[in-house]
C-alpha positions in Angstrom: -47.2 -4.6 -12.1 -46.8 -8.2 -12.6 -45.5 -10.7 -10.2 -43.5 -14.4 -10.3 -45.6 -16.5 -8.2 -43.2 -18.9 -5.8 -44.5 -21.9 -3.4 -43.7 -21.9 0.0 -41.5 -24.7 -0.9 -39.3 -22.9 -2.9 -39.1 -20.1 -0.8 -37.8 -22.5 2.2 -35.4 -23.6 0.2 -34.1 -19.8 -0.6 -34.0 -19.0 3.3 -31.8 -22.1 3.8 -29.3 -20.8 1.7 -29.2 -17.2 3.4 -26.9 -17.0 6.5 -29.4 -13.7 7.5 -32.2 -16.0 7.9 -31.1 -18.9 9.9 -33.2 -19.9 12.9 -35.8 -17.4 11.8 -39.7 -18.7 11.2 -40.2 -19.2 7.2 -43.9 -19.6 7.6 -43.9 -16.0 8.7 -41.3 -14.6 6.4 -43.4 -16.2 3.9 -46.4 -14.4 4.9 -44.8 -11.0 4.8 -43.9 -11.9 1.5 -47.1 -13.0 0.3 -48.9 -9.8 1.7 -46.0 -7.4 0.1 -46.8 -8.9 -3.3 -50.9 -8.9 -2.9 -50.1 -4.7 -1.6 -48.0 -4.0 -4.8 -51.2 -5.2 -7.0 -53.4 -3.3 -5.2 -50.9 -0.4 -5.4 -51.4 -0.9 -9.4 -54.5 -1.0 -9.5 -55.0 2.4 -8.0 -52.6 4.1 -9.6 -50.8 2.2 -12.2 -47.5 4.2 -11.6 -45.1 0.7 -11.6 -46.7 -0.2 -15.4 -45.8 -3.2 -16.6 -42.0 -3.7 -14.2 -42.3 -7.3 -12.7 -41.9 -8.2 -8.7 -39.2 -10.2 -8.1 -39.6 -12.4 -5.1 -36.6 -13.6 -3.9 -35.5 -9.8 -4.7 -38.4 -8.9 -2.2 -37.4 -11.5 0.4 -34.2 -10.5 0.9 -35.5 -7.1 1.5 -38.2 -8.6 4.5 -35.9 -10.9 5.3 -33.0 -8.4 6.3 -35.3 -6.3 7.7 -36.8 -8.6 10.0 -33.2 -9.7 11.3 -31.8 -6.1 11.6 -35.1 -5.5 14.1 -34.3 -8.6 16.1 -30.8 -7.5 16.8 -31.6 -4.1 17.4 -34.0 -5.1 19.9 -32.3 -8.1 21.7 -35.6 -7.7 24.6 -37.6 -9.2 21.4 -38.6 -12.8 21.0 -39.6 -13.8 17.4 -42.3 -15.8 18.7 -43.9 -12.8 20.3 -43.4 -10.8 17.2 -45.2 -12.9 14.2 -48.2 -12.8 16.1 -48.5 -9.0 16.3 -50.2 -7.5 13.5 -48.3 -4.2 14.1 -44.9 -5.6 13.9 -45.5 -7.6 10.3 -47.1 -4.4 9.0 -43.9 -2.6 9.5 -41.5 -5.3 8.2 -43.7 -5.6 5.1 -44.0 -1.1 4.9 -40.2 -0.9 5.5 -39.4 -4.4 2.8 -41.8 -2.9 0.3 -41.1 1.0 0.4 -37.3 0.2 0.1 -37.7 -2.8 -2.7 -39.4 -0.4 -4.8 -37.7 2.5 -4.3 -34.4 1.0 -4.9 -35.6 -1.4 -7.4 -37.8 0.2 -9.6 -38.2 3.7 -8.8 -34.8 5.3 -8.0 -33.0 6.9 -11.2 -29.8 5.1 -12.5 -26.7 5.8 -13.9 -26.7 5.5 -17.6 -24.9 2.2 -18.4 -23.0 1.8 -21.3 -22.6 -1.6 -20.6 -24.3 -4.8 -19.1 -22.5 -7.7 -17.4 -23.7 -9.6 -20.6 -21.1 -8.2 -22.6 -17.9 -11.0 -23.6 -15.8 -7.6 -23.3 -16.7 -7.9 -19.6 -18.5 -11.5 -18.6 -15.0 -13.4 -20.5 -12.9 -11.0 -17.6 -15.3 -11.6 -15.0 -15.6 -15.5 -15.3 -11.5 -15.3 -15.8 -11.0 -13.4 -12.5 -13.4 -16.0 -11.0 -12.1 -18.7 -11.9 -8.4 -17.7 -10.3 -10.2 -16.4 -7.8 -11.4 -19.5 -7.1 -8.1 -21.7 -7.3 -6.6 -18.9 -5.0 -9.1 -19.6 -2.4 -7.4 -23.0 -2.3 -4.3 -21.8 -0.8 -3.5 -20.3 2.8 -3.8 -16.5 2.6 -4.5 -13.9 5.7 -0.7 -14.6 6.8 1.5 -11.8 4.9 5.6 -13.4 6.5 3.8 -16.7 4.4 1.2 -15.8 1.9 2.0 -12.1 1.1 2.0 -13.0 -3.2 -1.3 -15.4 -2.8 -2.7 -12.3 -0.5 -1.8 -9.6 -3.6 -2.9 -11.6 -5.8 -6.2 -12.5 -4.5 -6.9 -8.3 -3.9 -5.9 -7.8 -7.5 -8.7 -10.1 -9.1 -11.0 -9.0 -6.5 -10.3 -5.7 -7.3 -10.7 -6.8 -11.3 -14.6 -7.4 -10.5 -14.9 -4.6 -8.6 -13.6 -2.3 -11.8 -16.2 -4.3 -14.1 -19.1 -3.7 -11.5 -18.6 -0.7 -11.5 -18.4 -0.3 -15.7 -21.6 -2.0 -15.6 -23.3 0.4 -13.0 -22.5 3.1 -15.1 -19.6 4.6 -13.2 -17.2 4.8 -15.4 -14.5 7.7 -14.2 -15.3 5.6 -10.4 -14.2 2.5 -12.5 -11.0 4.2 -13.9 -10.1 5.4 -10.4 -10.4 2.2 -9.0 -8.4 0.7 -11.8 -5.5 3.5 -10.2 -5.2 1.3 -7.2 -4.8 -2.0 -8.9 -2.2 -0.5 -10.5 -0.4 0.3 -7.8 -0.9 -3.2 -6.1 0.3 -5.1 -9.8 3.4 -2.6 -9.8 4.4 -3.6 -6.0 3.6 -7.6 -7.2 6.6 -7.1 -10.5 8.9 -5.5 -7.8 8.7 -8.4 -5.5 8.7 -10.8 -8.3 11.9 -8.9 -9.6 13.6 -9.0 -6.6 12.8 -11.6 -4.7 12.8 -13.0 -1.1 14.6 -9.7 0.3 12.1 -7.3 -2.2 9.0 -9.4 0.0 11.1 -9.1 2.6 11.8 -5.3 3.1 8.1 -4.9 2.1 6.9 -6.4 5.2 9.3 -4.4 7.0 7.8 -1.4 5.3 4.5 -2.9 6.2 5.5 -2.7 9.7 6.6 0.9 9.9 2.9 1.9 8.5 1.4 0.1 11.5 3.6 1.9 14.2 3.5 5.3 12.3 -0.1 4.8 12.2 -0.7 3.5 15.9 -2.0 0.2 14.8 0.8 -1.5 17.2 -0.6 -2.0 21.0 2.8 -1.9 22.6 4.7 1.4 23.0 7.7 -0.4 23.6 7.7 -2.4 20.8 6.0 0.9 18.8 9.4 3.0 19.8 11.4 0.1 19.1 9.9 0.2 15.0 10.3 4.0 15.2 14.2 3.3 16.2 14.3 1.1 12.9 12.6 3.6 10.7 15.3 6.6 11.6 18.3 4.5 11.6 17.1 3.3 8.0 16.3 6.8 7.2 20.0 7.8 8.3 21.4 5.3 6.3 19.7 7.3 3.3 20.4 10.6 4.2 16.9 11.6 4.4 15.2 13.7 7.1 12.7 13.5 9.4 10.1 15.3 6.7 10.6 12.5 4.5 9.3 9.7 7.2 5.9 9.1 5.3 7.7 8.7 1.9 10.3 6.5 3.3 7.9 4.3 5.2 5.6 3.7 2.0 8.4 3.9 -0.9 11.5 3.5 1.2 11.5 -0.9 1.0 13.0 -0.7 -2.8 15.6 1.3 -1.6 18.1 -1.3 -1.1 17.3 -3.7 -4.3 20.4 -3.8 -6.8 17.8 -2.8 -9.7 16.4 0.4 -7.4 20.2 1.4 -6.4 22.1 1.4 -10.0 18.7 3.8 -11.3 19.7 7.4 -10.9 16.6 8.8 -11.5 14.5 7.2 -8.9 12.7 8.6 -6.1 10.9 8.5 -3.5 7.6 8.3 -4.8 5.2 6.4 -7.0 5.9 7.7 -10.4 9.4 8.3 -10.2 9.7 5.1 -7.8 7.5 2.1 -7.5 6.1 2.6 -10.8 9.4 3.2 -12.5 11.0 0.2 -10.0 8.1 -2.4 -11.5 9.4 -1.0 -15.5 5.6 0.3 -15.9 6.8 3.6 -16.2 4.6 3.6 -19.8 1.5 3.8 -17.6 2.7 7.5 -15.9 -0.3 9.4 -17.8 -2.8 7.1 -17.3 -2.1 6.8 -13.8 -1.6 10.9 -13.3 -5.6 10.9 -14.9 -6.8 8.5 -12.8 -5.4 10.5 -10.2 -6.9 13.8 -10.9 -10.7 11.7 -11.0 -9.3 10.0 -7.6 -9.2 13.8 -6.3 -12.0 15.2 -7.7 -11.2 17.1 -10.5 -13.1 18.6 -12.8 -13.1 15.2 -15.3 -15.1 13.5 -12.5 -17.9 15.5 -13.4 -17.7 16.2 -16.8 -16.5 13.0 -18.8 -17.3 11.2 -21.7 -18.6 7.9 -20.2 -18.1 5.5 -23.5 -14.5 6.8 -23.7 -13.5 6.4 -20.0 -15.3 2.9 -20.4 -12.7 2.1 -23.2 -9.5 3.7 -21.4 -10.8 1.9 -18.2 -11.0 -1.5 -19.9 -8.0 -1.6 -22.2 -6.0 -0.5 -19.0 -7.3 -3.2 -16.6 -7.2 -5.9 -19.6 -3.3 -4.7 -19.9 -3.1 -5.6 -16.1 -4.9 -8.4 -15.6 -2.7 -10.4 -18.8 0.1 -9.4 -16.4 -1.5 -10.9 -13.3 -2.1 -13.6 -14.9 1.1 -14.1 -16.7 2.4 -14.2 -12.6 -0.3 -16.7 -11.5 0.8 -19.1 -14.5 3.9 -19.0 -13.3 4.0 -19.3 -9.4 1.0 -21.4 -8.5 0.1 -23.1 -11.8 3.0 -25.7 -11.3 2.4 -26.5 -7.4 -1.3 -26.9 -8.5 -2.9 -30.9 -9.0 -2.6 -32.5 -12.4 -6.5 -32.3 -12.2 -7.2 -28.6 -11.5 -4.2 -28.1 -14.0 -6.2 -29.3 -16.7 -9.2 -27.6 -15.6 -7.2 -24.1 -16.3 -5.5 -25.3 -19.6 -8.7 -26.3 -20.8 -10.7 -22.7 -19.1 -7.6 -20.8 -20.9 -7.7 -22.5 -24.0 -11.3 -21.8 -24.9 -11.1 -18.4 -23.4 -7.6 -16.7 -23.4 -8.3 -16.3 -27.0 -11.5 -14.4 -26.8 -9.7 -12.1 -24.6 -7.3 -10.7 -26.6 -9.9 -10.9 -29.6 -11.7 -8.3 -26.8 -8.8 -6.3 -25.6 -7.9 -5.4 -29.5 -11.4 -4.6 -30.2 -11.5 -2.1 -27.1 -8.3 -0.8 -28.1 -9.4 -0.2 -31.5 -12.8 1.7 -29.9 -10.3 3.6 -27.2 -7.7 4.6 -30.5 -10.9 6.2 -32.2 -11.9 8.1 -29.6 -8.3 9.5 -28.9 -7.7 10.6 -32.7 -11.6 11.8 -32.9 -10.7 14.0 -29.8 -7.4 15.1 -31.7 -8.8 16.5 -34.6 
């Protein structure tokens, strides 16, 4: 096994950038270090299992460096400078750092990958989620009567990463499930958007109802006073008391002039929300995602290129509608400076991506028709 050597300079520097490792003595952090990197040569040279895989350093510190933080707040009787003086004590963190870093790190199988984050299919995404990620951490979020579209959005670009994480880890069908509950936070985002101040409105109404109906509200009399609200509402619907749940999570589009002229909706996701939002295209995609969110039989037995096509060409087809909404409510309230800064990001790369979502699609269109015939 080779190794990176790194000064004790440059390790200092790392720890000072590590919330875990504030207050806590580098010298001997270094020195755990320094001794789990001399143990994994010796390890070599007995039995030359790790080959020629190369020790990573700051990988390793983070492992010692946990470690040794996790035993100091487990054991709050322990004083630091009473432990880096017993030779017992570094001998464990440096057993417990080195039996998980290689484990984890070079020893455990992984998932197959059929992609890395190196790919422009996936790094263009991920620096564009970033990047509005980034500008969104600007504004004031956490307060939903205030911030409720900067707070949705925000979740939905997280949640963007998350889906190409887990494409890259190899977990494709876990990717495609994820990608499920995007949808359902991008369909919620049109219906507001569509309707307005009294769609936000009777969502954080709604919002309420789920915190009484799940006990999240300390007061019982304010608790029976939401419960008061959610049958009168139910009344006004006809609906009984079987359909509480329903009308507490679908029941806020109810009352929009869109929701009320439409016939066929329900009160559901399908049939409701989805069909509210006019994504009613995505009903299969969202049914198989579904049956991998439940376990079904496609969770275990999938073809991982395809589902890393269907994944992708579904969460490119949401994220140009995310950030079609972005562009349009925050763009123009943002400075002239960090304007530019996106014109110029979206100029060089918007392109790209749809050179990269019709590439996908073209992959994903293959598959289908292969499977067909």
């Amino acid at each position: 096994m080779k190794e990176i050597e790194i000064s004790f300079e440059r390790f200092e520097n790392f720890l000072q950038k590590l919330t875990v490792a504030k207050g806590h003595d580098a010298s001997f952090l270094y020195q755990c270090l320094v001794a789990a990197i001399s143990a994994t040569k010796e390890m070599e040279e007995k039995t030359g299992a790790l080959g020629s895989a190369i020790v990573n350093p700051l990988l390793l510190s983070l492992y010692i460096v946990n470690e040794h933080d996790f035993y100091l707040r487990l054991h709050g009787d322990k004083k630091e400078e009473d432990l880096i003086h017993d030779d017992a004590y570094q001998s464990l963190i440096i057993s417990l750092s080195l039996d998980k870093y290689l484990t984890i790190e070079h020893i455990a199988p992984k998932e197959r990958s059929f992609a890395t984050w190196f790919r422009p299919d996936i790094s263009t995404l991920n620096l564009y989620c970033s990047f509005l990620l980034g500008m969104l951490a600007r504004y004031q979020h956490g307060n939903p009567a205030q911030t409720l579209l900067v707070d949705m959005l925000r979740k939905a670009f997280s949640m963007a990463r998350c889906i190409l994480f887990l494409l890259t880890s190899g977990f494709e069908t876990e990717a495609f499930s994820t990608w499920r509950t995007l949808h359902e936070n991008e369909c919620i985002l049109e219906i507001i958007l569509k309707g307005g101040k009294p769609a936000s409105d009777a969502y954080l109404k709604h919002m309420r109802f789920a915190l009484a109906f799940r006990g999240q509200i300390p007061s019982k009399e304010e608790t029976d006073s939401v419960f008061v609200e959610i049958k009168e509402g139910m009344r006004e619907h006809g609906l009984k008391s079987k359909d509480m749940k329903r009308f507490i999570e679908y029941g806020w589009v109810m009352d929009l002039p869109f929701v009320k002229e439409d016939p066929e909706f329900k009160l559901n996701f399908r049939d409701g929300i989805e069909r509210a939002a006019g994504l009613s295209r995505y009903r299969k995609e969202y049914e198989t995602s579904s049956e991998i969110a439940h376990s079904s039989p496609l969770l275990l037995y999938s073809n991982k290129s395809f589902f890393y096509y269907k994944t992708l060409v579904n969460l490119y087809e949401s994220f140009f509608r995310l950030e079609r909404a972005f562009s349009s409510l925050y763009l123009p309230g943002a400075e002239k400076e960090e304007q530019q800064r996106y014109l110029n990001m979206r100029k060089l790369y918007f392109s790209q991506l749809k050179e990269c979502y019709q590439l996908i699609l073209t992959m994903l269109k293959k598959f289908v028709k292969k499977k067909e015939e």
